[in-house]
C-alpha positions as CSV (number, residue, x, y, z in Angstrom):
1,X,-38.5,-60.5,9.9
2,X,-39.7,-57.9,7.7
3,X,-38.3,-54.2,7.6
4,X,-40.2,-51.4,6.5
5,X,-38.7,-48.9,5.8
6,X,-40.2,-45.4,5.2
7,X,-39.2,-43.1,2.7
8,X,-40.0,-39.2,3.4
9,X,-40.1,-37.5,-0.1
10,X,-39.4,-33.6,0.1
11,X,-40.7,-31.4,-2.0
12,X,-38.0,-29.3,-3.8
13,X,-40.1,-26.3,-4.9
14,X,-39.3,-24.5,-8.5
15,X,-38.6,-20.9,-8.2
16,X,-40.7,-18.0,-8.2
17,X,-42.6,-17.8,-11.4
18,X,-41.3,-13.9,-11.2
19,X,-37.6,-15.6,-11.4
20,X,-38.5,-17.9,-14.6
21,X,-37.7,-16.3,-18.3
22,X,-40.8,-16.6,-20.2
23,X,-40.1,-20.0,-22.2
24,X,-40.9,-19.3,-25.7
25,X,-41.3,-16.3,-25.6
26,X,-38.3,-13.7,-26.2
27,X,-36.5,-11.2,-28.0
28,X,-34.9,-11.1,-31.4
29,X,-32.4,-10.6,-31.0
30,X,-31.4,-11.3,-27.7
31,X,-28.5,-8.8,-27.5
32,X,-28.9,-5.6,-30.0
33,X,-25.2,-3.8,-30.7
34,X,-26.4,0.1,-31.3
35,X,-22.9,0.3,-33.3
36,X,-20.7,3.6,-32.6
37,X,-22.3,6.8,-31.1
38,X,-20.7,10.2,-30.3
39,X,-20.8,10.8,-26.5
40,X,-23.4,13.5,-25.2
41,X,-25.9,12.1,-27.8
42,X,-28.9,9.9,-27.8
43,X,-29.0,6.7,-29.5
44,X,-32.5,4.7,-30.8
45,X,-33.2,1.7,-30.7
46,X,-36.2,-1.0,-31.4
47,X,-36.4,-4.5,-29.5
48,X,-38.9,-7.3,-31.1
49,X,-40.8,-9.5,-28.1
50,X,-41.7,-12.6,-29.9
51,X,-44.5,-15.1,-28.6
52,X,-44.1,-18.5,-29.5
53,X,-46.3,-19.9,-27.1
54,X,-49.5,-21.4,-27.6
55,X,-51.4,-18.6,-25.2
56,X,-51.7,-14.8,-25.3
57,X,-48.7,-13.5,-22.9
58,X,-49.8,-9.6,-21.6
59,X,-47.1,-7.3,-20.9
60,X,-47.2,-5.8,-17.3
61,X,-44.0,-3.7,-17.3
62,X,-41.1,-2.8,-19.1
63,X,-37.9,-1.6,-17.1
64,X,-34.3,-0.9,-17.7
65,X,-31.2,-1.7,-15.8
66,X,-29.9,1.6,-15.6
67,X,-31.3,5.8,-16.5
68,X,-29.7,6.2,-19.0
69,X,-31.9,3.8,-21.2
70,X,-35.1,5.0,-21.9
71,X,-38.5,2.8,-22.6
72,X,-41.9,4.3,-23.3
73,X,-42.9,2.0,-21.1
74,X,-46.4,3.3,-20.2
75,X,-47.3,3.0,-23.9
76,X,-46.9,-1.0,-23.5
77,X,-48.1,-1.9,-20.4
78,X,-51.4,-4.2,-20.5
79,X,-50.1,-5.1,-24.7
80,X,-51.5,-8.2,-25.3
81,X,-49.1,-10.3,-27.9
82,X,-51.0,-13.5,-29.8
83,X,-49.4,-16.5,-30.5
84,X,-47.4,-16.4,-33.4
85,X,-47.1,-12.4,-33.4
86,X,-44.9,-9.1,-32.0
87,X,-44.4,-6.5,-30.6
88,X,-41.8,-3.9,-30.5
89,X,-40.8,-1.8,-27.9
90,X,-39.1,1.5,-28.7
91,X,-36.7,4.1,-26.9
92,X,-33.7,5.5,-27.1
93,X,-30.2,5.0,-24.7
94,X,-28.2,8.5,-23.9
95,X,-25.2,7.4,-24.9
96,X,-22.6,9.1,-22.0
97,X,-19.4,10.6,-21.9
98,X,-16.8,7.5,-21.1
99,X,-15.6,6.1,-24.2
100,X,-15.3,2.4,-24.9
101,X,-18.0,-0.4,-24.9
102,X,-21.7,0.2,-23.0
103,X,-23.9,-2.7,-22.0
104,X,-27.0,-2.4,-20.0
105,X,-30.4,-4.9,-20.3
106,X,-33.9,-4.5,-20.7
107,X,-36.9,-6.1,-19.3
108,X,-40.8,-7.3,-19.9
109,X,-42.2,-8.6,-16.7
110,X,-45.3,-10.7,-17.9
111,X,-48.9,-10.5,-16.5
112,X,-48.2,-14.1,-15.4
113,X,-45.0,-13.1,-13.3
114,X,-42.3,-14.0,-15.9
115,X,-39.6,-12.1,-17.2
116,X,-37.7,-11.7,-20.5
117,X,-34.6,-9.7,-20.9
118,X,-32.7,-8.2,-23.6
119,X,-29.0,-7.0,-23.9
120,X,-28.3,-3.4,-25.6
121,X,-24.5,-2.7,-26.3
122,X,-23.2,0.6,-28.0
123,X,-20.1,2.3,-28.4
124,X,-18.8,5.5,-27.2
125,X,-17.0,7.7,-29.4
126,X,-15.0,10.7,-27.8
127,X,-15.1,13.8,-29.9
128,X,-11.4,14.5,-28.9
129,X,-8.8,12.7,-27.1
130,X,-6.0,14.3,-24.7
131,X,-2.4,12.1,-24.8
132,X,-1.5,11.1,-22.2
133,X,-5.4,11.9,-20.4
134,X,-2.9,11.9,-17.3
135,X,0.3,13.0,-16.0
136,X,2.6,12.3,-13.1
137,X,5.6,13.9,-12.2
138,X,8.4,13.2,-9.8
139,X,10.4,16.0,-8.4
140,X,13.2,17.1,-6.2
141,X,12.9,19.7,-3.3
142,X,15.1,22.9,-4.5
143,X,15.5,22.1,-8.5
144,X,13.8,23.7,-10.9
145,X,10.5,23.0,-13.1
146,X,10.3,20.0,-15.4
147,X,7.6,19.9,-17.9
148,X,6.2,18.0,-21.1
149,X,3.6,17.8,-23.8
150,X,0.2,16.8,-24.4
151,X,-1.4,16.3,-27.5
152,X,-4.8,17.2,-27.9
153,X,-6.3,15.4,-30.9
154,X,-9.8,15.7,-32.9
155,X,-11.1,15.3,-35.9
156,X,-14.4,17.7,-35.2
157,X,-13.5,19.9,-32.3
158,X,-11.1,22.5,-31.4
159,X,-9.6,24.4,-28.4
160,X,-10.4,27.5,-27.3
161,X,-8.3,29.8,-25.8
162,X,-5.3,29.4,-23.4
163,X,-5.4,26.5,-20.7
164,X,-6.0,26.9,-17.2
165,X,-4.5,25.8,-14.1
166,X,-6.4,25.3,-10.3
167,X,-2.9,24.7,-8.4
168,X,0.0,27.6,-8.0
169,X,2.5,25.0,-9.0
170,X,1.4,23.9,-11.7
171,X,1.4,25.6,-15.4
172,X,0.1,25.3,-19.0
173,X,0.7,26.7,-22.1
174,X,-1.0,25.7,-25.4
175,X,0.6,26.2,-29.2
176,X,-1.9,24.6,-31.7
177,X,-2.8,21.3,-30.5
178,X,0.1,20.8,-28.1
179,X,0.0,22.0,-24.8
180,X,2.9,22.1,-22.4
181,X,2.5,22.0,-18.9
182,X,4.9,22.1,-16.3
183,X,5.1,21.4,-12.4
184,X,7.1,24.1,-9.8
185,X,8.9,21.8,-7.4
186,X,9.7,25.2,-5.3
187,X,6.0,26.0,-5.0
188,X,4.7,22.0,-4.8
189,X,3.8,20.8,-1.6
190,X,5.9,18.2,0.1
191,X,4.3,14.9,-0.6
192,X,1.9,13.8,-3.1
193,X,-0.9,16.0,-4.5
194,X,-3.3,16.7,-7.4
195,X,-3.7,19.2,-9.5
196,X,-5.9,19.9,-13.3
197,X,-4.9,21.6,-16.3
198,X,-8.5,22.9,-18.0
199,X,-8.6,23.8,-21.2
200,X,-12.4,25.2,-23.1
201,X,-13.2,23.1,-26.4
202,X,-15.5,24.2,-28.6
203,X,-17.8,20.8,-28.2
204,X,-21.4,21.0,-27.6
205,X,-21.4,18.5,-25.6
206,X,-18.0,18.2,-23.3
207,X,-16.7,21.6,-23.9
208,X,-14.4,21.3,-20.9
209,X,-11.1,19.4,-20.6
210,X,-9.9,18.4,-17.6
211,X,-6.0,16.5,-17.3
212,X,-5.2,15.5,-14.1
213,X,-1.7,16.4,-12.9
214,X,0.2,14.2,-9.7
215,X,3.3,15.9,-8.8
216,X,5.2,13.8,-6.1
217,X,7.6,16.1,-4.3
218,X,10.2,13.9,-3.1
219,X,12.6,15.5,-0.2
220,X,16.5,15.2,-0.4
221,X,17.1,13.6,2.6
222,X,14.1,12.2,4.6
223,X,14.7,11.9,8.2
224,X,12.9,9.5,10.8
225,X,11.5,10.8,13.0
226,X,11.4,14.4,12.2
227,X,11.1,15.9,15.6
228,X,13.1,14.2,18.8
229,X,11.7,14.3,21.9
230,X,14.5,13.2,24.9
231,X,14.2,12.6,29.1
232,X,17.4,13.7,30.1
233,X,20.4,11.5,29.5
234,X,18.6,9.1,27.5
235,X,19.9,8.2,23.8
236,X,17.7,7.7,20.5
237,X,18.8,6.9,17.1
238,X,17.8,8.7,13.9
239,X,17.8,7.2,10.3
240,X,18.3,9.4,7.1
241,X,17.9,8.3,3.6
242,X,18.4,11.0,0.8
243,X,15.4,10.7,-2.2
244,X,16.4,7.2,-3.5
245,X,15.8,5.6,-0.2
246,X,19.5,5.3,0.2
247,X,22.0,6.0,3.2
248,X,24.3,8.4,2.5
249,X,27.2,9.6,4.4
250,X,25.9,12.1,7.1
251,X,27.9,14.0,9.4
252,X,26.1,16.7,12.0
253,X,26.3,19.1,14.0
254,X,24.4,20.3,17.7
255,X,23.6,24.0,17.9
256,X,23.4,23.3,21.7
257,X,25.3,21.2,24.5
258,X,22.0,20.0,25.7
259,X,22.5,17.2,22.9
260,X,25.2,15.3,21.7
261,X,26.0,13.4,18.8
262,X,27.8,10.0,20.4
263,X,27.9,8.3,16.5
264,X,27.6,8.8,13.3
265,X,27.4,6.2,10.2
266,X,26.4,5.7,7.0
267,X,22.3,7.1,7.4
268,X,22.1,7.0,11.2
269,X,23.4,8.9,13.7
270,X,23.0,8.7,17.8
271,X,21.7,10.9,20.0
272,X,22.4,11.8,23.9
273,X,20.7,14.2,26.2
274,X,22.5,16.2,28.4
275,X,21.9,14.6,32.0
276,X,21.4,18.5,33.8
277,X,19.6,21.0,32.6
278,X,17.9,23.8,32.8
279,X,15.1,21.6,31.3
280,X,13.4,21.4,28.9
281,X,15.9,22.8,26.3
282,X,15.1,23.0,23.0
283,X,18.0,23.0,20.0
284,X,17.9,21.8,16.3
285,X,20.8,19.1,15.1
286,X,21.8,20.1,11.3
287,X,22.3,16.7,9.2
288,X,24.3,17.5,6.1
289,X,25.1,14.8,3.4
290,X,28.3,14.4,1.3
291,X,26.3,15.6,-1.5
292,X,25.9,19.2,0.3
293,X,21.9,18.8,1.8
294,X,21.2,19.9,4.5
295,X,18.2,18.9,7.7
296,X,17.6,20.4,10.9
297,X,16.2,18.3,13.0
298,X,14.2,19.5,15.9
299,X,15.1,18.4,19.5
300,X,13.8,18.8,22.6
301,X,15.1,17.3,25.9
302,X,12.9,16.9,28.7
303,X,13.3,16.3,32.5
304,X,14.0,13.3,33.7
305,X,11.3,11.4,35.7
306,X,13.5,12.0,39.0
307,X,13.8,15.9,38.2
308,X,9.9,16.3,37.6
């Protein structure tokens, strides 16, 4: 018995020409480091496209990753390199204002659909640093301001005038190259929130200094929940924790009979509506701590479902 067996073959396509890099034909080098550049400026730069091919290639476009690399492209479309010859492909990067290391590619898409891509790196140089750049500050309700130094530092520019401030709790003085800025826990808002010191430089090109400033207001004793809502005769507990997220020892007080305190321990205490009213009734229960802070905690009780 013979068996015949039938092989289908599929056809596993190659890419798109469009997604090939033009084999032997590219750039040299492949990656070109612009060295260090001030930020705000431009940078120039020349990129060689090589042809070692055995054919004419004809350049169609030129195109950069990002804006801030500029190609005179129109000058080079429809160029037509020989075999064995170059061309080179000038422009100029704006460098930007972030310091560190910049990357970004260029392109020549081919008449025939191919592509070949080179690598530009530069980096940034600030004119003037600010240390720390940042500043956080943690604070207690009820104390008084805390403060510390920034150093601004440049070997080219120089400050101008007194800093600026865009929050009410937060302020700034400058002597020389140190400026001192300082955070108003009694005017902060409760919580986290931002705030800038500005201070005018005279650099062409970032003549403005911004710091940003986080002051975290943290509350002596945090109380959950904050507000008590109660059906009459019903019981809830609260929890307290002073600033370190500790329980302390609590004791408290009603400021009406409508609610009652039925325990007390270390960061919790028990409530208990009265079970007749006039409803609702509304009161406040002051917490205190051993350490002498104080809470008052809203309360209202409500009537029971029977009563409504």
């Amino acid at each position: 018995m013979r068996i015949c067996i039938i092989l289908a073959v599929v056809g596993f396509a190659p890419p798109p020409r469009a997604a090939q890099e033009a084999a032997g034909s590219r750039f040299f080098p492949s990656s070109t480091d612009l060295g260090e550049h001030l930020w705000g400026t431009q940078a120039p730069f020349s990129l060689v496209l090589r042809n070692d091919e055995s054919e004419p290639i004809v350049v169609a476009d030129v195109h950069a990753e990002c804006e801030c690399t500029v190609v005179r492209s129109g000058a080079f479309r429809g160029a037509r390199v020989t075999p064995g010859t170059t061309l080179t492909l000038d422009g100029h990067v704006d460098v930007g204002y972030r310091g560190g290391t910049v990357r970004k590619g260029v392109a020549v898409t081919l008449a025939d659909g191919r592509t070949i891509a080179a690598e530009l790196k530069w980096t940034v140089k600030r004119a003037y640093t600010a240390s720390p750049d940042k500043l956080a500050f943690f604070v207690l309700e009820d104390e008084g301001p805390e403060s510390t130094f920034v150093d601004f530092d440049s070997q080219t520019a120089k400050p101008v005038g007194p800093p600026r401030v865009d929050s009410p709790w937060l302020s700034a003085t400058r002597t020389g190259g140190r400026i001192r800025i300082a955070v108003d826990p009694q005017t902060a808002p409760s919580g986290k929130t931002w705030g800038h010191v500005l201070l005018r430089t005279d650099d062409p090109h970032v003549p403005l200094l911004s710091i940003p400033v986080l002051a975290d207001k943290l509350a002596k004793i945090n109380v959950y929940p904050n507000r008590v809502w109660l059906p009459a005769g019903a019981t809830r507990i609260v929890r307290i924790t002073d600033a370190a997220g500790a329980f302390p020892r609590i004791s408290a007080t009603s400021n009406s009979s409508a609610v009652e305190i039925v325990e007390l321990s270390f960061g919790s205490l028990t409530l208990r509506a009265a079970k007749s009213g006039p409803f609702p009734a509304r009161t406040l229960v002051t917490i205190t701590t051993d350490d002498g802070d104080r809470y008052d905690l809203p309360v209202e009780v409500l009537p029971s479902r029977e009563e409504r």
